[in-house]
matplotlib code that plots the C-alpha trace (Angstrom):
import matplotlib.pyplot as plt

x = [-30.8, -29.9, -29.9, -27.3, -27.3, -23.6, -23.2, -20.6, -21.7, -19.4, -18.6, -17.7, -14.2, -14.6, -13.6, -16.6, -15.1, -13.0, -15.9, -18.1, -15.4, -14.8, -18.8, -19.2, -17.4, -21.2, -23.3, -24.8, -25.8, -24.1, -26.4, -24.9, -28.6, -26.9, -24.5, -22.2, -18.8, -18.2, -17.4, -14.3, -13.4, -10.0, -9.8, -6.3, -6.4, -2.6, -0.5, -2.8, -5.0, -7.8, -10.1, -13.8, -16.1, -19.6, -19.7, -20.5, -16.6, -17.7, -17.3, -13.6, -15.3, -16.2, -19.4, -21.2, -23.5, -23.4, -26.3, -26.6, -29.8, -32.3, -31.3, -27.5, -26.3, -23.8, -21.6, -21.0, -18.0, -16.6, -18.8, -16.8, -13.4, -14.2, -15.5, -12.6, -9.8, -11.4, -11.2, -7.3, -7.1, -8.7, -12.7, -15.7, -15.5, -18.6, -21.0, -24.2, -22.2, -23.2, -26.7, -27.8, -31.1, -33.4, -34.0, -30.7, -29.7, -27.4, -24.7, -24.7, -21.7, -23.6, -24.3, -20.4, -20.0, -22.7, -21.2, -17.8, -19.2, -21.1, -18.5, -15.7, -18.5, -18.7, -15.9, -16.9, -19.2, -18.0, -19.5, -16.9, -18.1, -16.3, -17.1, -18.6, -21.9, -23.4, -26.0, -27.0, -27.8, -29.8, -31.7, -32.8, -34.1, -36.7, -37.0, -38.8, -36.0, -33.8, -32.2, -32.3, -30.6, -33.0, -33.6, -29.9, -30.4, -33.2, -31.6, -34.9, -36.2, -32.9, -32.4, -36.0, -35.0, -31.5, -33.4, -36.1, -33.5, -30.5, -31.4, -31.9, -29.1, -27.0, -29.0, -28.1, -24.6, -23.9, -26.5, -25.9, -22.2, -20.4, -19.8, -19.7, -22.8, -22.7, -23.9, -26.4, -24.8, -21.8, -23.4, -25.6, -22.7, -20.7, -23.5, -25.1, -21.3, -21.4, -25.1, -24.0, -21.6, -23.6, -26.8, -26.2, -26.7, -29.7, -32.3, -35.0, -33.1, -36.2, -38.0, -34.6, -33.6, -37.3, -36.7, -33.2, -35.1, -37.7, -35.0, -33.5, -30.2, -27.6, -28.0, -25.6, -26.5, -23.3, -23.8, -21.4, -20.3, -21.3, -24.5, -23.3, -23.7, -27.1, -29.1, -31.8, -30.0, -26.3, -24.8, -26.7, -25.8, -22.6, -23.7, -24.0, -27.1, -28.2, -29.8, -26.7, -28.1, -29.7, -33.2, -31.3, -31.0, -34.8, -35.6, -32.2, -33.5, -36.6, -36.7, -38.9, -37.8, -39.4, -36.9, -33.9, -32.0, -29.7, -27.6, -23.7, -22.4, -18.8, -16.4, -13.0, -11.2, -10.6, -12.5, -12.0, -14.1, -13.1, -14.6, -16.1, -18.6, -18.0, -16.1, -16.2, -13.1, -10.9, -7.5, -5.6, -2.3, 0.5, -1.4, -4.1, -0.7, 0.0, -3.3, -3.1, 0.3, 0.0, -3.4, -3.0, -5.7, -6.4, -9.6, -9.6, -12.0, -9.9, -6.9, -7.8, -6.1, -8.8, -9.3, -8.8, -9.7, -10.7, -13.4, -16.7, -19.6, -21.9, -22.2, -21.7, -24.7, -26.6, -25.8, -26.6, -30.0, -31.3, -29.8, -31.2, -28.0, -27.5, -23.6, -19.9, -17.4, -14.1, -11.6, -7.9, -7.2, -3.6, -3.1, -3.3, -0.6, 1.7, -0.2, 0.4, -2.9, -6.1, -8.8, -12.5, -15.4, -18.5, -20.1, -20.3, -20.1, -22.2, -21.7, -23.1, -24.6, -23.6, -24.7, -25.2, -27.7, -26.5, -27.6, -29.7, -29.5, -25.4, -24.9, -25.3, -22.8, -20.6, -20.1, -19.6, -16.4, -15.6, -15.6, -12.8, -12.0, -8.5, -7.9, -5.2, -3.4, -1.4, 1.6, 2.7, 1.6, -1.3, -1.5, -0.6, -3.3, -5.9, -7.8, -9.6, -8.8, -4.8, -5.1, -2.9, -5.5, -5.9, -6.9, -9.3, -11.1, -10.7, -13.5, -15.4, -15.3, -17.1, -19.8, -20.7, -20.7, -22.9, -24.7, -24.0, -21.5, -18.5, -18.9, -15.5, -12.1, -9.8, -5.9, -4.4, -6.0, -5.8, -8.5, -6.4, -5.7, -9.2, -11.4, -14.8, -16.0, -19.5, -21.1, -24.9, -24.9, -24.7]
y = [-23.7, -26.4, -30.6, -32.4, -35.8, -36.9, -40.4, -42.4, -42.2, -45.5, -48.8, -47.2, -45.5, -42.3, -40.2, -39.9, -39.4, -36.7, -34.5, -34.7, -33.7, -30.5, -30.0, -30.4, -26.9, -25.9, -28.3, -28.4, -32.1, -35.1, -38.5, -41.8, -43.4, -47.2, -49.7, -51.4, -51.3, -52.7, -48.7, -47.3, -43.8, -42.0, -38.8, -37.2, -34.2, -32.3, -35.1, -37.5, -40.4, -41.7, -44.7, -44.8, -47.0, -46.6, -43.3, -40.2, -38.5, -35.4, -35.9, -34.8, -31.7, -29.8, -28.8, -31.0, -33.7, -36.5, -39.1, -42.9, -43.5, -46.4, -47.9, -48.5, -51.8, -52.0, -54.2, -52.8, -53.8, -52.2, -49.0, -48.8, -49.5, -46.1, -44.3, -45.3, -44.4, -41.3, -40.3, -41.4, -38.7, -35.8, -36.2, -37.0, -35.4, -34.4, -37.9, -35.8, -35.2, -39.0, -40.4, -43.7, -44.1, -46.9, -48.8, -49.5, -53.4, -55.2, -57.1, -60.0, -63.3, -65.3, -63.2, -62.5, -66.8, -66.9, -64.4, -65.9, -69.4, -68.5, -66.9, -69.7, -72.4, -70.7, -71.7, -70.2, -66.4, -64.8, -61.9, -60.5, -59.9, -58.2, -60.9, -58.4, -60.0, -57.1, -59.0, -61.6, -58.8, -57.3, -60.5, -60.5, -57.3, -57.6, -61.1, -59.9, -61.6, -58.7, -57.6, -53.9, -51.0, -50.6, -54.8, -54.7, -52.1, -54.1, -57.6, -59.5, -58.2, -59.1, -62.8, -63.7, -62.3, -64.0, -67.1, -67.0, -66.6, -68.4, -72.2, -71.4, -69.6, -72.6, -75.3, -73.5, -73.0, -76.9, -78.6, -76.9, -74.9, -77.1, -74.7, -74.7, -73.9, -70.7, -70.1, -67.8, -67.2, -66.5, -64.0, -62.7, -62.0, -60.3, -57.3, -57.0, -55.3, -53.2, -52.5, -50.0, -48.4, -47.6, -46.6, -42.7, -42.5, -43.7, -41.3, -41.3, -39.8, -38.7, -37.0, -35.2, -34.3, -33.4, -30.7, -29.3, -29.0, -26.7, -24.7, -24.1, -26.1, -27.1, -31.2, -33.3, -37.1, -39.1, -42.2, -45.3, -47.3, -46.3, -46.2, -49.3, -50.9, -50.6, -53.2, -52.5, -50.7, -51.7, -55.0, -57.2, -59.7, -58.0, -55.0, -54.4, -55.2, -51.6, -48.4, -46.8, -43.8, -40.8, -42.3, -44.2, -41.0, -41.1, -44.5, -44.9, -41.1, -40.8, -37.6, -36.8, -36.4, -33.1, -31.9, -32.5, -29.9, -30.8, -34.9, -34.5, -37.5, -38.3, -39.8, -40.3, -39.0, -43.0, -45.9, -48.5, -51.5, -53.4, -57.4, -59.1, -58.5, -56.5, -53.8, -52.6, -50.2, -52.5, -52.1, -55.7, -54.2, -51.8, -49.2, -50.4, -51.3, -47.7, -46.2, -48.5, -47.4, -43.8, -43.5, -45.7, -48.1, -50.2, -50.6, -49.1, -51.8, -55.0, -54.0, -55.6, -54.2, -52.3, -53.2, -49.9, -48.3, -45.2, -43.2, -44.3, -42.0, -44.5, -45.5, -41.8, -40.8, -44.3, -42.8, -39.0, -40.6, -42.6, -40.0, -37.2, -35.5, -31.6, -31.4, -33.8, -33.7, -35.0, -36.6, -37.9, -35.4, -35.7, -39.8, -38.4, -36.3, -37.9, -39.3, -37.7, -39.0, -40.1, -42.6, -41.7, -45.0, -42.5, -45.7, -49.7, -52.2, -55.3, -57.3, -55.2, -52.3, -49.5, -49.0, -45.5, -46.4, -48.6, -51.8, -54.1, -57.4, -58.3, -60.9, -58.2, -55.8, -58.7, -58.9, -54.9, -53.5, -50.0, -47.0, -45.2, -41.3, -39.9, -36.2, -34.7, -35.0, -32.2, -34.1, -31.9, -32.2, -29.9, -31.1, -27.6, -25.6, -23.5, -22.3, -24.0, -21.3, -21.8, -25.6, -26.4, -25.8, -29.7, -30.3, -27.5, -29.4, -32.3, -31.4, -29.6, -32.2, -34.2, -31.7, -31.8, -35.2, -35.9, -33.2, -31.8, -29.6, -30.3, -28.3, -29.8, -30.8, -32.6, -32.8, -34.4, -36.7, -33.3, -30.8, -28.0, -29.9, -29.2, -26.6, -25.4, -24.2, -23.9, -24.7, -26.7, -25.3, -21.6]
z = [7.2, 5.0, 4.8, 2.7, 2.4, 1.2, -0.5, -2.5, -6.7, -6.9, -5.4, -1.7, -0.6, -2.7, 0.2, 2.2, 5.5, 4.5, 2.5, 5.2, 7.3, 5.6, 5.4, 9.1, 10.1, 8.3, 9.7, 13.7, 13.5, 11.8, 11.1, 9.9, 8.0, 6.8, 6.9, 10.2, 10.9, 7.2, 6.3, 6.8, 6.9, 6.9, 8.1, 8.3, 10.5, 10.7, 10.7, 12.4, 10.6, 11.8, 10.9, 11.6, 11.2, 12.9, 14.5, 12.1, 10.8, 11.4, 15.7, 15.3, 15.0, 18.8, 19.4, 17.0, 17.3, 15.8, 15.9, 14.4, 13.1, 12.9, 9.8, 10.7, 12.1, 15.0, 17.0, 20.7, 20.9, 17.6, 19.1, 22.3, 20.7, 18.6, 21.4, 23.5, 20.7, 20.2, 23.9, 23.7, 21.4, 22.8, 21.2, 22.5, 25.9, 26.3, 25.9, 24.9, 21.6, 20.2, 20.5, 18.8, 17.9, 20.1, 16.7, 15.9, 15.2, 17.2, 15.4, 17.2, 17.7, 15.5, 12.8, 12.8, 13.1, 10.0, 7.8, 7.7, 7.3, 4.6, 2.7, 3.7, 2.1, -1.2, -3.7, -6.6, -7.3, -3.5, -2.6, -1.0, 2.0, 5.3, 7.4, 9.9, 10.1, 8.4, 6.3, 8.5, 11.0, 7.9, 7.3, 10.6, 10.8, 8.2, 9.7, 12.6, 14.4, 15.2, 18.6, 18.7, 20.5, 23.2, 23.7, 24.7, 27.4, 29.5, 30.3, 30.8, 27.2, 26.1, 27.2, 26.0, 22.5, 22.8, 23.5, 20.9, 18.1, 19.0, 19.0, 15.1, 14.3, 16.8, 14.3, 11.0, 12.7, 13.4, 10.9, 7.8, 8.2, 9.9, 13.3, 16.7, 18.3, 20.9, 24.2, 25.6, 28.9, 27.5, 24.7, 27.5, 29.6, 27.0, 25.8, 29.0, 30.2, 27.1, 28.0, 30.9, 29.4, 26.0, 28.1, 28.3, 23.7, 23.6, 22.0, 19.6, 16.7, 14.3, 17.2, 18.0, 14.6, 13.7, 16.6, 14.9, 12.0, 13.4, 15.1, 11.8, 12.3, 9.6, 9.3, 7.5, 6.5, 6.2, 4.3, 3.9, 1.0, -2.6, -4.9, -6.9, -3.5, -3.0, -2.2, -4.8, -7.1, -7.2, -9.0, -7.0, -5.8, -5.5, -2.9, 0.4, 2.9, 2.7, 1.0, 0.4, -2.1, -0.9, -0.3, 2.6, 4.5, 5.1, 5.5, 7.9, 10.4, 10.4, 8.0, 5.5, 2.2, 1.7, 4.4, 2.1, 0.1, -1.7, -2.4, -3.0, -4.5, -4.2, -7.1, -7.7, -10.3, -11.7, -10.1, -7.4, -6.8, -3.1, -3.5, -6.2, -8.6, -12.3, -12.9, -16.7, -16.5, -14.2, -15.1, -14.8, -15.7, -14.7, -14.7, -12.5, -10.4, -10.7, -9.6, -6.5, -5.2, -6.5, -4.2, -1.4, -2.4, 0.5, 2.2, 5.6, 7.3, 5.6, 4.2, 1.3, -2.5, -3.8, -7.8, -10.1, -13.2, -15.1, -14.5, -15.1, -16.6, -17.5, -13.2, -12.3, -14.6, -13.2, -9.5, -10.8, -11.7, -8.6, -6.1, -7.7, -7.2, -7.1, -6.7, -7.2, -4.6, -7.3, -4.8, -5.6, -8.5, -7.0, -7.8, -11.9, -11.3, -13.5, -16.3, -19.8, -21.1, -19.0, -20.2, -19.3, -19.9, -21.8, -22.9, -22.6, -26.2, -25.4, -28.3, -31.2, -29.3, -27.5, -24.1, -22.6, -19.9, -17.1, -17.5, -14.9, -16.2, -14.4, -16.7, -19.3, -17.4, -17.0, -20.7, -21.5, -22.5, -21.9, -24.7, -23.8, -24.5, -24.0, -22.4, -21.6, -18.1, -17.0, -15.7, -12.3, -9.1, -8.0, -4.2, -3.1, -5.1, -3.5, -6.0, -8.7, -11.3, -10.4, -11.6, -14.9, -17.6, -18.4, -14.9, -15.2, -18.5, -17.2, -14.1, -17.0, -19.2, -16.0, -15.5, -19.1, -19.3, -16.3, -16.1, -12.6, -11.1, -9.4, -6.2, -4.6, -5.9, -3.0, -4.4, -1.3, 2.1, 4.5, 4.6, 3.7, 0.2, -0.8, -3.3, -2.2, -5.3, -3.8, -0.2, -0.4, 3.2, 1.5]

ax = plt.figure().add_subplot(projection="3d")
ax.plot(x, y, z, "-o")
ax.set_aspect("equal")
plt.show()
């Protein structure tokens, strides 16, 4: 029996959804812990792609459960769009395979209306934000003024919270953004017809995955977007409205931390960055054009051009650090194919110092340049390798070179989008 937690070591769209993919064949149980629909995960199975959001990636796998827990935000009507594209293809036949804890937070019409207001008022410093009404659903959970999972399944406790909260939101809505106010019937009307068809998930999530645990079941925790994102610990205010690193997966279930075993942080082989904020290796040139088209980089929830660069090891050993991480899953080898030299970022400059540490202060990471190392590349493609020790010898140093500089090993190395283009070198559930 084993718990891994799995979470992104950079600024999101590492490659989570594909990992936990692969890890799920080991695991009996599947928990998303953070975030909204704001995540977007590609899996490609065969031929076929598909995009997630909300529900856990490892449900394209039968006979698993997959659960969302208490700290995860979610719009019903994103849910049932998943639920119903995943049916069209052949999953989620059996409704006891997805359960969604009674403590979840709804995403609700006006934190959607306040989120895109927000970001449309600000000209200048944009967070970047999806527009998905993830934070304002945030704020109103610690607020006290949340609408939660099991409100929305009892209409009377649901039109008295809908009618506590929304003459504020209508009066921050007209008096200080400029928008149309919403009505209650209307809203009411709307999530009381998801209501019935989201009834059969519900489930206390801690209580049930306390009980896996004691039956000495495989769990995996699937987390969303990337350490630099953390609330608390990412380049605020440049993050998202969540714990994103490994801590999260206790906070966001229900589990103990004494129940985990081991925290597999994802990393690309260079760096992308989706929305504002700094980004000391970004690459404003052809070669950040380069990386972009050579790996697809796109987010999967907006579309948006994601911003790329080289690797960095001063975040990765940051996101090592507050993770507590025991292994790196390395994903897009491949999009380095063809480079005859590779830049890695060991260090910052900040004016006259060098900076191995990550730094807090973001006006201080704002101003960092990056300390660059050249290695090798090993200019062929390796998409079709199955074992680590049949890589060209530069790829090979390359994930060494990695381990020594951060201290951890790389217990995965993905060379391609489908599962079979991937290199177990160890399993945590082992």
């Amino acid at each position: 029996m084993a718990n891994v937690v799995i979470i992104g070591a950079q600024w999101g769209d590492e490659g989570k959804g594909k990992v936990v993919d692969i890890y799920t064949e080991h695991a009996d149980e599947v928990v998303r812990f953070q975030g909204g629909n704001n995540a977007g995960h590609t899996l490609v199975v065969g031929n076929e792609k598909t995009v997630l959001h909300l529900i856990p990636s490892g449900i394209l796998h039968k006979g698993k459960r997959c659960v969302i827990g208490n700290g995860v935000v979610l719009d019903p009507r994103i849910f049932l769009e998943e639920i119903e594209g995943l049916k069209s293809k052949g999953y989620l036949q059996d409704d006891s395979q997805l359960m969604v804890d009674g403590a979840v937070h709804l995403i609700m019409p006006y934190h959607v209306a306040i989120d895109k207001a927000r970001e449309n008022r600000t000209s200048d410093r944009k967070i970047g934000t999806t527009g998905r009404g993830i934070g304002p659903t945030y704020e109103d959970k610690v607020g006290r003024r949340g609408i939660r999972f099991a409100d929305l399944l009892k209409p009377e406790t649901f039109r008295r919270r809908l009618n506590e909260v929304l003459p504020e939101k209508n009066f921050y809505l007209e008096k200080y953004l400029g928008q149309a106010p919403l009505d209650a019937d209307e809203i009411f009307a709307e999530y009381q017809g998801y209501a019935e068809q989201l009834r059969c998930y519900l489930g206390n999530v801690s209580t049930e995955l306390d009980a896996a645990i004691k039956a000495d079941k495989n769990l995996l925790f699937e987390g969303a977007q990337g350490s630099m994102l953390d609330i608390d610990h990412g380049t605020y205010p440049y993050v998202t409205s969540s714990s994103t690193i490994s801590g999260g997966a206790c906070t966001g279930s229900g589990v103990g931390p004494t129940r985990l075993d081991q925290v597999i942080g994802i990393t690309k082989a260079y760096v992308t960055r989706v929305g504002e904020g700094p980004f000391p290796t970004e690459l404003l040139d052809e070669m950040g054009e380069q990386l972009r088209a050579a790996g697809h980089e796109f987010g999967a929830t907006t579309g948006r051009p994601r911003r790329c660069g080289w690797l960095d090891i001063v975040a990765l050993r940051e996101a090592v650090r507050v993770n507590g991480l025991t292994g790196l899953a390395l994903t897009k080898m491949d999009v380095l194919n063809d480079l005859e030299t590779i830049q890695v970022c060991t260090a910052y400059k900040y004016q006259d110092q060098l900076l191995e540490d990550f730094p807090s202060d973001l006006e201080v990471l704002e101003q960092c340049t990056p300390v660059l190392e050249e290695v090798a590349g090993w200019q062929q493609s390796i998409n079709e390798v199955k074992d680590f020790d049949q890589l060209p010898q530069a790829a090979i140093d390359y994930v060494k070179q990695i381990e020594a500089w951060t201290g951890v090993p790389v217990v995965l190395v993905s060379v391609g989008p489908r599962r079979d283009e991937t290199m177990l070198r160890s399993n945590p559930f082992a």
